[in-house]
C-alpha positions as CSV (number, residue, x, y, z in Angstrom):
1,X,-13.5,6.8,-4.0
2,X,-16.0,7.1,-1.4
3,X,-17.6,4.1,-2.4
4,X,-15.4,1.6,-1.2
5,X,-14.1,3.4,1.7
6,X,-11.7,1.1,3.8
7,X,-13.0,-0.9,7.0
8,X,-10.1,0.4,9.2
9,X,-7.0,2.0,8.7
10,X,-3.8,-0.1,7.5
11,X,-0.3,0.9,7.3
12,X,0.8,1.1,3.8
13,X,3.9,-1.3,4.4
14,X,3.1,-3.9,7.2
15,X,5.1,-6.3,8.9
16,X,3.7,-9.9,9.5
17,X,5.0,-12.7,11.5
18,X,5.2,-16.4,8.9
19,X,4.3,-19.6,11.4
20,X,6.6,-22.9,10.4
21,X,5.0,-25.8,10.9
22,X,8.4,-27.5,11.1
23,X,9.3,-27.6,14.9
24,X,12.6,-25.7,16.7
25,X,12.8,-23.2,14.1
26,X,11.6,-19.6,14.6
27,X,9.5,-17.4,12.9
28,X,10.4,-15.5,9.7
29,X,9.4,-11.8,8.9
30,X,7.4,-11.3,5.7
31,X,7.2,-7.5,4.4
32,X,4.0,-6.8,2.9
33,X,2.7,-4.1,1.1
34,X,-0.8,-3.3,0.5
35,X,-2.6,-0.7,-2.1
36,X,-5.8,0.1,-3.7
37,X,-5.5,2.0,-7.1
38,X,-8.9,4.1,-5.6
39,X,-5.8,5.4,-3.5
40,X,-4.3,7.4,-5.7
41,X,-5.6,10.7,-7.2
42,X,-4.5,11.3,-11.0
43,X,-5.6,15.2,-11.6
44,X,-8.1,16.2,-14.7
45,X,-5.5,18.3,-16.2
46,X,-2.6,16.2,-15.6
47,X,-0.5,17.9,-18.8
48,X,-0.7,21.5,-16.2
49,X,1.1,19.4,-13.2
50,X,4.0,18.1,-15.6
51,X,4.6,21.4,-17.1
52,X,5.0,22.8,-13.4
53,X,6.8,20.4,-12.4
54,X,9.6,20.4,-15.6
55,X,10.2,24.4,-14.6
């Protein structure tokens, strides 16, 4: 994990702007979403969290 640590800090859901070539028309909104599976954490004992979590 601490490997590959990120170069700066990104929202996990971003917002760009898309630039049309075609004149006169304005610019659309793309949503984009960006993850690394280092991200998430998957416990040793992962059998323990779904028992808790079925109580």
């Amino acid at each position: 994990r601490k490997e590959n640590p990120r170069p700066e800090h990104r929202e996990a859901s971003a917002v760009e702007e898309e630039k049309l070539a075609a004149g006169g028309q304005e610019p659309k909104q793309v949503a984009m979403s960006i993850w690394r599976s280092e991200d998430f954490y998957v416990p040793e004992d992962i059998s323990a969290e779904f028992s808790a979590l079925s109580r």
